[in-house]
Biopython code that builds the backbone (N, CA, C, O; Angstrom):
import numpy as np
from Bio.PDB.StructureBuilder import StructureBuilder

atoms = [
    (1, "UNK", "N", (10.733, -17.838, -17.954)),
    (1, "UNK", "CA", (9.832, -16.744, -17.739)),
    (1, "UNK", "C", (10.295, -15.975, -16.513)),
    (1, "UNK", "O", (10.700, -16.485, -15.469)),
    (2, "UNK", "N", (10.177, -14.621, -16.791)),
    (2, "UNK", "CA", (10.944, -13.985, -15.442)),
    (2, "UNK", "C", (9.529, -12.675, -15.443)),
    (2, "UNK", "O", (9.403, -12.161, -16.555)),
    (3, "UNK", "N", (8.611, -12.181, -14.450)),
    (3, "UNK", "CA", (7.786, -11.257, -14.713)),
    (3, "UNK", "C", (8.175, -10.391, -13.391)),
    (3, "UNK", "O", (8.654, -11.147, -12.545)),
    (4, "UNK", "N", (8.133, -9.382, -13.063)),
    (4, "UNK", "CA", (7.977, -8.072, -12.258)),
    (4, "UNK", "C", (6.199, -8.057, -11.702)),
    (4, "UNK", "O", (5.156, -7.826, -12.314)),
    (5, "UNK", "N", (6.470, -8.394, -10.376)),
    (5, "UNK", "CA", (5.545, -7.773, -9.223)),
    (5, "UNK", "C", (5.119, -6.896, -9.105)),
    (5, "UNK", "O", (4.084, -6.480, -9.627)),
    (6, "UNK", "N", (5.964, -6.278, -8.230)),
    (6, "UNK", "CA", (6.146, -4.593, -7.611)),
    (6, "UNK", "C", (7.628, -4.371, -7.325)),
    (6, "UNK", "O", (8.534, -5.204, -7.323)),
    (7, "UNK", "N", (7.667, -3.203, -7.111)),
    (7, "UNK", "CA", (9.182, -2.439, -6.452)),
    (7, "UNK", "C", (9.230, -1.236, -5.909)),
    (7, "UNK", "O", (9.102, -0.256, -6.643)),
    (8, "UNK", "N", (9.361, -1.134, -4.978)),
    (8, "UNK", "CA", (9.173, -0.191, -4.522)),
    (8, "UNK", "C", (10.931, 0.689, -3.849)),
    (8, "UNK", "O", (11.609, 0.408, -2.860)),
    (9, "UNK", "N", (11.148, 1.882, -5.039)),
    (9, "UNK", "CA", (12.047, 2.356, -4.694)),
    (9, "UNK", "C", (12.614, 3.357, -3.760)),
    (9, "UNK", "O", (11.881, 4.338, -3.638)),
    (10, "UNK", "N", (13.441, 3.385, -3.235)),
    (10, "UNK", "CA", (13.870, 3.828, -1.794)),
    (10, "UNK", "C", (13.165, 5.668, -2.277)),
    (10, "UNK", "O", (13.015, 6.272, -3.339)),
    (11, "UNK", "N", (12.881, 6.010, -0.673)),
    (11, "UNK", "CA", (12.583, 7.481, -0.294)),
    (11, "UNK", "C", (12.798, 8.053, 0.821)),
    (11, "UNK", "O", (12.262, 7.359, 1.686)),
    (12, "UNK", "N", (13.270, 8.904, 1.253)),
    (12, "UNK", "CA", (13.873, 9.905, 2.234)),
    (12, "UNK", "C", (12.770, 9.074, 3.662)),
    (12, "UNK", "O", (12.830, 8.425, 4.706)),
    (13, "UNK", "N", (11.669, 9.849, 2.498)),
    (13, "UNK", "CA", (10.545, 9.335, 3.734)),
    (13, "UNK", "C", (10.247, 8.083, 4.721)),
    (13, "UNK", "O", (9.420, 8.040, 5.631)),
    (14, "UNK", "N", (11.400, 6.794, 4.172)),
    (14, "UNK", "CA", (10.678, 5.589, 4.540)),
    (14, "UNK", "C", (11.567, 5.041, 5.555)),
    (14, "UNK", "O", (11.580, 3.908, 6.036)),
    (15, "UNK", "N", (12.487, 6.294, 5.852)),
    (15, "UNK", "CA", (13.040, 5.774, 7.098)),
    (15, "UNK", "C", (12.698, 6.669, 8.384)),
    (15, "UNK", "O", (12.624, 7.897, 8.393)),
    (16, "UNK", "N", (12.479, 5.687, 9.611)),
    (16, "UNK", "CA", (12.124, 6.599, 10.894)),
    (16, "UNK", "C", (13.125, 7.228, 11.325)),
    (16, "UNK", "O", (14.337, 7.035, 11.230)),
    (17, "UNK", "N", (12.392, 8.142, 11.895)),
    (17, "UNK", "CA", (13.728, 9.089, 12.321)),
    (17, "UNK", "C", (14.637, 8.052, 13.874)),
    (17, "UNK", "O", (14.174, 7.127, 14.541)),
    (18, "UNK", "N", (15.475, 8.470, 13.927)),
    (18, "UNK", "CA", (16.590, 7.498, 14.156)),
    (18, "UNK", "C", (17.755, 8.179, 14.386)),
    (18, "UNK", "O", (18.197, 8.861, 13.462)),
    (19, "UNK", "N", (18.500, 8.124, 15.706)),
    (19, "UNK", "CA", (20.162, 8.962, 15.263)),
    (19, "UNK", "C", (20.975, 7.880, 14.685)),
    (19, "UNK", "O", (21.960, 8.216, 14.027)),
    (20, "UNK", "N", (20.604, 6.140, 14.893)),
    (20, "UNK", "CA", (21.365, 5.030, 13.933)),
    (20, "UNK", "C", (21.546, 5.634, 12.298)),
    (20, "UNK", "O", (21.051, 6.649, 11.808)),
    (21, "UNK", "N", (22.203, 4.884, 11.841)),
    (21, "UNK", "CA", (22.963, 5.177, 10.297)),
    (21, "UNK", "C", (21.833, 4.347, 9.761)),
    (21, "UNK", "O", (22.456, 3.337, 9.434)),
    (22, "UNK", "N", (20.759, 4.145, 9.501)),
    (22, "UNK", "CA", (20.200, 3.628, 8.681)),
    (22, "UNK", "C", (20.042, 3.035, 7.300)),
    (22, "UNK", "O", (19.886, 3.819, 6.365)),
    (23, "UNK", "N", (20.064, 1.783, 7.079)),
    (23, "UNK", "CA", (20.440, 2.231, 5.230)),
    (23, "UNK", "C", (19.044, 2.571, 4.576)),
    (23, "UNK", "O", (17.904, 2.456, 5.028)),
    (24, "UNK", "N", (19.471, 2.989, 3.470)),
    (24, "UNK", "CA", (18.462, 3.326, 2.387)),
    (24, "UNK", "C", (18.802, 2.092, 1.390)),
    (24, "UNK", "O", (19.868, 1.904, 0.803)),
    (25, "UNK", "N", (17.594, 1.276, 1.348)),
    (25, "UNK", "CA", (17.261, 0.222, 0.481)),
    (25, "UNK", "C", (15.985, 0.301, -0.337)),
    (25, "UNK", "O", (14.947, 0.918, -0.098)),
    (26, "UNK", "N", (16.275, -0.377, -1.230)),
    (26, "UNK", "CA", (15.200, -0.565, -2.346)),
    (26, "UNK", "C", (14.519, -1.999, -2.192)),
    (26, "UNK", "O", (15.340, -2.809, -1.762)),
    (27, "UNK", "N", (13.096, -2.623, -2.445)),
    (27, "UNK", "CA", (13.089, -3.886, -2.808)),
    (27, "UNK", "C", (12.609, -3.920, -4.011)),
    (27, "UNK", "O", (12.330, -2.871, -4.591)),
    (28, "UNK", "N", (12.338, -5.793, -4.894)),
    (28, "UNK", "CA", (11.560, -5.487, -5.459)),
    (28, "UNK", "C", (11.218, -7.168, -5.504)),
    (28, "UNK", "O", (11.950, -7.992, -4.957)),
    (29, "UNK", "N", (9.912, -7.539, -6.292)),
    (29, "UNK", "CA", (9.234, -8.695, -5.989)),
    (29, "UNK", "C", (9.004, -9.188, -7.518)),
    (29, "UNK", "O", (8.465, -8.416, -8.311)),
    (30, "UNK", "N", (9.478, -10.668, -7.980)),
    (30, "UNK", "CA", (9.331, -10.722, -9.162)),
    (30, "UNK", "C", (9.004, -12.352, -9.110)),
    (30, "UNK", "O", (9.418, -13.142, -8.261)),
    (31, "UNK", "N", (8.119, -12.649, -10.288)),
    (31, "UNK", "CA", (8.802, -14.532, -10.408)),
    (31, "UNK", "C", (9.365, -14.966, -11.428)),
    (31, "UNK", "O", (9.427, -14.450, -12.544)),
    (32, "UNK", "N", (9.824, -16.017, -11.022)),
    (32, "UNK", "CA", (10.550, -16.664, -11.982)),
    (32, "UNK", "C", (10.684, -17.949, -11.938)),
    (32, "UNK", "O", (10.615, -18.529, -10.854)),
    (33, "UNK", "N", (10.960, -18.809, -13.423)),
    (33, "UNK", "CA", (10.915, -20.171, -13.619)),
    (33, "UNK", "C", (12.612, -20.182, -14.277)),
    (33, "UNK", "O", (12.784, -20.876, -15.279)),
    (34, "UNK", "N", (13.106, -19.869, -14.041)),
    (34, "UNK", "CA", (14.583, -19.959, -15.132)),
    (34, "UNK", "C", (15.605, -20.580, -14.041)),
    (34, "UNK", "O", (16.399, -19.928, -13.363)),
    (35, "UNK", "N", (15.448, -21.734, -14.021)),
    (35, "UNK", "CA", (16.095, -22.858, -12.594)),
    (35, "UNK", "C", (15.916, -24.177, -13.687)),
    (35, "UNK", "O", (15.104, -24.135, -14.611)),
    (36, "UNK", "N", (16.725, -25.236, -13.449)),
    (36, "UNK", "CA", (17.223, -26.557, -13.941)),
    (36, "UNK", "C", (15.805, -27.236, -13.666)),
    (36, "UNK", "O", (15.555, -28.211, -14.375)),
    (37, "UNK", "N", (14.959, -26.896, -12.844)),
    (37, "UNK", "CA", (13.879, -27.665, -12.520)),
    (37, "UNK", "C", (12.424, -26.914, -12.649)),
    (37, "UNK", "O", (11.298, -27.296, -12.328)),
    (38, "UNK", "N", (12.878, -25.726, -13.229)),
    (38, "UNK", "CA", (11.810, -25.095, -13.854)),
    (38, "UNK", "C", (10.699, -24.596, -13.354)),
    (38, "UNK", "O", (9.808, -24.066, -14.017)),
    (39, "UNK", "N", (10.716, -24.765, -12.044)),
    (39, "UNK", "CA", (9.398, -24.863, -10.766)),
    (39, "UNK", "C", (9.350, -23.214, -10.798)),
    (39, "UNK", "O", (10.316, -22.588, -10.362)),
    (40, "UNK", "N", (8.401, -22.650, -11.233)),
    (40, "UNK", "CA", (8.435, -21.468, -10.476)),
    (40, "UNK", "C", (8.213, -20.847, -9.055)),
    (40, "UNK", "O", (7.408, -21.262, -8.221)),
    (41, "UNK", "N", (9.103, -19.732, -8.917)),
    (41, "UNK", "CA", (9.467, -19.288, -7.448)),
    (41, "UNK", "C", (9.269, -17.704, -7.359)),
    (41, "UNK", "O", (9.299, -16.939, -8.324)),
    (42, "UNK", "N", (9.109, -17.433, -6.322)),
    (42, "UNK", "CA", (8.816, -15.801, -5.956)),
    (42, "UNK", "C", (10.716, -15.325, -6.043)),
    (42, "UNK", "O", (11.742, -16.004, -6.040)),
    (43, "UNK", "N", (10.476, -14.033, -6.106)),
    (43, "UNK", "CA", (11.984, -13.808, -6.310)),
    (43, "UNK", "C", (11.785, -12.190, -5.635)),
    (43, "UNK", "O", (11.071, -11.272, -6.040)),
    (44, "UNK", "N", (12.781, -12.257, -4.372)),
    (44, "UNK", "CA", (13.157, -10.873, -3.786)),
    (44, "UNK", "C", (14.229, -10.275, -3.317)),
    (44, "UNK", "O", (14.931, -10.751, -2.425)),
    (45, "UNK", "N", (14.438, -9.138, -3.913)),
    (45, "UNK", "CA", (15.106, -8.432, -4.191)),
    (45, "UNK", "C", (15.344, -7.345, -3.707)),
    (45, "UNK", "O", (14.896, -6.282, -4.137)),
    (46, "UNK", "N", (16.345, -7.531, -2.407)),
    (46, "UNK", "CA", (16.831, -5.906, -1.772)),
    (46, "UNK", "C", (18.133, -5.653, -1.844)),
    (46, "UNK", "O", (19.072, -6.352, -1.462)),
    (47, "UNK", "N", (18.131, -3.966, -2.676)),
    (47, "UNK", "CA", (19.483, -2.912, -2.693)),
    (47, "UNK", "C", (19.771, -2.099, -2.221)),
    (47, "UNK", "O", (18.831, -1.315, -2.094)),
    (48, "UNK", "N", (20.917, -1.666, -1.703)),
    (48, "UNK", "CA", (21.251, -0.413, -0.861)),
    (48, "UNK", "C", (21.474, 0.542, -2.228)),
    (48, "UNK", "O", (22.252, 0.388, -3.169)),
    (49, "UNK", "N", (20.568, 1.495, -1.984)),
    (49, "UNK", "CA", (20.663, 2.631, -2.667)),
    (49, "UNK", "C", (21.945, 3.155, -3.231)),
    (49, "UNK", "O", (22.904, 3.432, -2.512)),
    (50, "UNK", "N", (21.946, 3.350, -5.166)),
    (50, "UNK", "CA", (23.897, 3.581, -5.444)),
    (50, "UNK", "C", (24.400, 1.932, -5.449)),
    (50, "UNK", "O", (25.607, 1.769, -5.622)),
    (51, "UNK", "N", (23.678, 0.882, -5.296)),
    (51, "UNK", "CA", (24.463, -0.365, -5.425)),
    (51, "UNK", "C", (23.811, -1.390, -6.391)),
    (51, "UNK", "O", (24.176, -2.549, -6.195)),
    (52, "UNK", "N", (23.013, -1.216, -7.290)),
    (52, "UNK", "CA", (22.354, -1.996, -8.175)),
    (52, "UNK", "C", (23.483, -3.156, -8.699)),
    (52, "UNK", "O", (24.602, -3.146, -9.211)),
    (53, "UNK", "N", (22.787, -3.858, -8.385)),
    (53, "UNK", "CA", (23.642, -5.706, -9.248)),
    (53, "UNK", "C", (24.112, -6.089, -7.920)),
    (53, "UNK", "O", (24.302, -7.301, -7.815)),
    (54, "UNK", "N", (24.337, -5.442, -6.948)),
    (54, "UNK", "CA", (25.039, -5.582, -5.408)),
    (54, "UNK", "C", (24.554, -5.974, -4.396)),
    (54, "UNK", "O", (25.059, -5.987, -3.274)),
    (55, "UNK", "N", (23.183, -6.439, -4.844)),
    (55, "UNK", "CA", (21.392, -6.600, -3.293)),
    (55, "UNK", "C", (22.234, -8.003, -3.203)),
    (55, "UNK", "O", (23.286, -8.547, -3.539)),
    (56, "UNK", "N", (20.438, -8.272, -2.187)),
    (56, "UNK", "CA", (20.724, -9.652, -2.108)),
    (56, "UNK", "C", (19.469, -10.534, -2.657)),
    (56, "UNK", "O", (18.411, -9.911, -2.564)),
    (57, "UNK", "N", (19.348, -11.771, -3.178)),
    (57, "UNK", "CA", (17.880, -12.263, -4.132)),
    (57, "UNK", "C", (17.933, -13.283, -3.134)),
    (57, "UNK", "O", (18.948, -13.655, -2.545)),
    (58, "UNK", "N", (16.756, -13.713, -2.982)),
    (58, "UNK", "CA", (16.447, -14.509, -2.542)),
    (58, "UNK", "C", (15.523, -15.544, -3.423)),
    (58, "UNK", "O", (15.299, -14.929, -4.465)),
    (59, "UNK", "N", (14.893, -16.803, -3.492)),
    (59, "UNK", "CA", (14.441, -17.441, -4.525)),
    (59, "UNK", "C", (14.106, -18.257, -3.999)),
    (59, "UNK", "O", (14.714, -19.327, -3.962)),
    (60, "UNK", "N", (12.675, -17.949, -3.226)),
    (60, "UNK", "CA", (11.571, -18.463, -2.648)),
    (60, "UNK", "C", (10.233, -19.754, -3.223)),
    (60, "UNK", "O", (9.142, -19.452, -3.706)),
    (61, "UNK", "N", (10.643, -20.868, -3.031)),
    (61, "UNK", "CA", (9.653, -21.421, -2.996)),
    (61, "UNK", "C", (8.103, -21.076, -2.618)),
    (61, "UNK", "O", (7.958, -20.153, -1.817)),
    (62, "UNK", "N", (7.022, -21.671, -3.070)),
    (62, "UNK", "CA", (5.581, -21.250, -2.694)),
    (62, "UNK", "C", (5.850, -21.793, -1.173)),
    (62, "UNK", "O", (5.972, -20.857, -0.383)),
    (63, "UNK", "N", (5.945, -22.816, -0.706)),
    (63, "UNK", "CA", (6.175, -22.890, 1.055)),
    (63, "UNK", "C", (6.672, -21.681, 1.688)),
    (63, "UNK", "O", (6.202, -21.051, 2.636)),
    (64, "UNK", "N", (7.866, -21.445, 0.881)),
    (64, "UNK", "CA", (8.579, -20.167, 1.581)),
    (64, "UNK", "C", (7.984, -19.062, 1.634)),
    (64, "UNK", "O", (7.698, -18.322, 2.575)),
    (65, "UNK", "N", (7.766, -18.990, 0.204)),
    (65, "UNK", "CA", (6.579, -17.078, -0.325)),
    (65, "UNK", "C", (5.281, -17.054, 1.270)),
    (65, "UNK", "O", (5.039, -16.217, 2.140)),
    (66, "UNK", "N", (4.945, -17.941, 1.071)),
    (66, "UNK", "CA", (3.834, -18.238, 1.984)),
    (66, "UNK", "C", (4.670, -17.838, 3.332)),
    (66, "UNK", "O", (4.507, -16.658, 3.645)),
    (67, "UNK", "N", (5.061, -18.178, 3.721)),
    (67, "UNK", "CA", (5.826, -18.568, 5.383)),
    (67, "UNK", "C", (6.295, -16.787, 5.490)),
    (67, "UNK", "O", (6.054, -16.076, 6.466)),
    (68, "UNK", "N", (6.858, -16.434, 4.485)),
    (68, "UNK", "CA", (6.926, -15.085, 4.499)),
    (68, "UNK", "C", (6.146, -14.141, 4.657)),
    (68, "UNK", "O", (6.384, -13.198, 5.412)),
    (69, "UNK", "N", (4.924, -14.288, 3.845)),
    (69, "UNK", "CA", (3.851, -13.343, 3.694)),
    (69, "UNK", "C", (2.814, -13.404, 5.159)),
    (69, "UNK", "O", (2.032, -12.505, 5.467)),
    (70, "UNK", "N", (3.084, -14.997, 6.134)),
    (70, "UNK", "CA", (2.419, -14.899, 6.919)),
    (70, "UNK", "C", (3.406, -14.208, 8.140)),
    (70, "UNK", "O", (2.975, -13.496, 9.047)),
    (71, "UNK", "N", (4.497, -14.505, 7.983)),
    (71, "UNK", "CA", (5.215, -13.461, 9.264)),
    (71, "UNK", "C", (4.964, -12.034, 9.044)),
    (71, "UNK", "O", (4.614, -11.424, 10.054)),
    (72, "UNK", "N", (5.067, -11.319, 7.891)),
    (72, "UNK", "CA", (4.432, -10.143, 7.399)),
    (72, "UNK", "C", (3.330, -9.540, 8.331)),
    (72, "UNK", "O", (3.460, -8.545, 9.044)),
    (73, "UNK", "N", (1.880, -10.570, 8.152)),
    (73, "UNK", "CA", (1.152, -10.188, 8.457)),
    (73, "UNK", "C", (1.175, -9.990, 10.051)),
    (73, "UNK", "O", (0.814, -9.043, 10.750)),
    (74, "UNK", "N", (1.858, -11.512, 10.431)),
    (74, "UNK", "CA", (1.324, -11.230, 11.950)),
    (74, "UNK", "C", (2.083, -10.262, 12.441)),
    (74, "UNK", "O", (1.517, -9.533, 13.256)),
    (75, "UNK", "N", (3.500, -9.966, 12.127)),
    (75, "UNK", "CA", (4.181, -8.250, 12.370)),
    (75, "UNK", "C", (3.571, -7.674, 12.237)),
    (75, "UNK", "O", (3.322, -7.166, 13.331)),
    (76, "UNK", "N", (2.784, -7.126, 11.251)),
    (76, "UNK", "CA", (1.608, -5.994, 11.443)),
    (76, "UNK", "C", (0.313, -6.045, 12.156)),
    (76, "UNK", "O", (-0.506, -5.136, 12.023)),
    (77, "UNK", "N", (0.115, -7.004, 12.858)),
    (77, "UNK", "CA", (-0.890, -7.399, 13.770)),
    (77, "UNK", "C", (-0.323, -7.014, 14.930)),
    (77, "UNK", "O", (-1.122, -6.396, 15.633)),
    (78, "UNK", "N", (1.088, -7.182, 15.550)),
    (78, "UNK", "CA", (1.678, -6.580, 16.771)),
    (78, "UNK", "C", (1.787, -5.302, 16.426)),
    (78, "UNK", "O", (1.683, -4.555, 17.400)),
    (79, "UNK", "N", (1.942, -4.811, 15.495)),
    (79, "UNK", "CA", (2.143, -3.740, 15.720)),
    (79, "UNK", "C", (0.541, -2.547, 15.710)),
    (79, "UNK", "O", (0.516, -1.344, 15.972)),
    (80, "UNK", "N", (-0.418, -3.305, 15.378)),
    (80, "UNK", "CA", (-1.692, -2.864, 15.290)),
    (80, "UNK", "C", (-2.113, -2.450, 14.204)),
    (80, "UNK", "O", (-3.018, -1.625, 14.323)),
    (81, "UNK", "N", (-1.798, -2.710, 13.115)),
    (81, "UNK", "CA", (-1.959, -2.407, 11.769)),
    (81, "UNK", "C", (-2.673, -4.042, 11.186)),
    (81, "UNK", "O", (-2.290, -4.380, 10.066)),
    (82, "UNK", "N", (-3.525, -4.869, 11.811)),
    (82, "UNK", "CA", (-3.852, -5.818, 11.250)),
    (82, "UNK", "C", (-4.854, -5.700, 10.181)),
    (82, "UNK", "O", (-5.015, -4.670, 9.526)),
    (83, "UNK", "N", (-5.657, -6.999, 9.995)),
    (83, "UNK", "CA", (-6.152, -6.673, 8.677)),
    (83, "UNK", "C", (-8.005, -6.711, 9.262)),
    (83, "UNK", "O", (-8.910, -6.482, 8.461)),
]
sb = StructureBuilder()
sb.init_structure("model")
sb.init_model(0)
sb.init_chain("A")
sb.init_seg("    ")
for serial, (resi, resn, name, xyz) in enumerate(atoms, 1):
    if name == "N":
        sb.init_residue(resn, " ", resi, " ")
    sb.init_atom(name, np.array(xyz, "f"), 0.0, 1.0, " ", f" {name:<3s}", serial, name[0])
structure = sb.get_structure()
């Protein structure tokens, strides 16, 4: 089983202005069970714009998904955007 999350594809807009070279990336968030052990896992997915098949996946355990989603948040808590 492989299902689609979200994705959210790259836009002019989503980079700060910056004189650095910034890249333009895409992500996207999916799960999947198609592993020797069948466990399903969060699956994420970032591309540099023009490079599809070329990102990098990552294939997150629920410990991990979790551990992720909580650094997420507390980044947006420093930055004052909490919940």
């Amino acid at each position: 089983m492989r299902r689609s999350i979200d994705d959210h594809p790259f836009s002019e807009a989503d980079l700060p202005p910056s004189e650095d070279d910034l890249q333009r990336l895409s992500w996207a968030v999916a799960i999947s069970d198609d592993y020797d052990d069948t466990e399903p896992r969060v699956v994420l997915t970032v591309e540099e714009v023009g490079r599809a098949g070329a990102g990098l996946v990552l294939h997150l355990s629920p410990p991990l998904a979790r551990r992720l989603r909580v650094a997420l948040r507390d980044a947006l808590r420093e930055i004052g955007e909490g919940e």
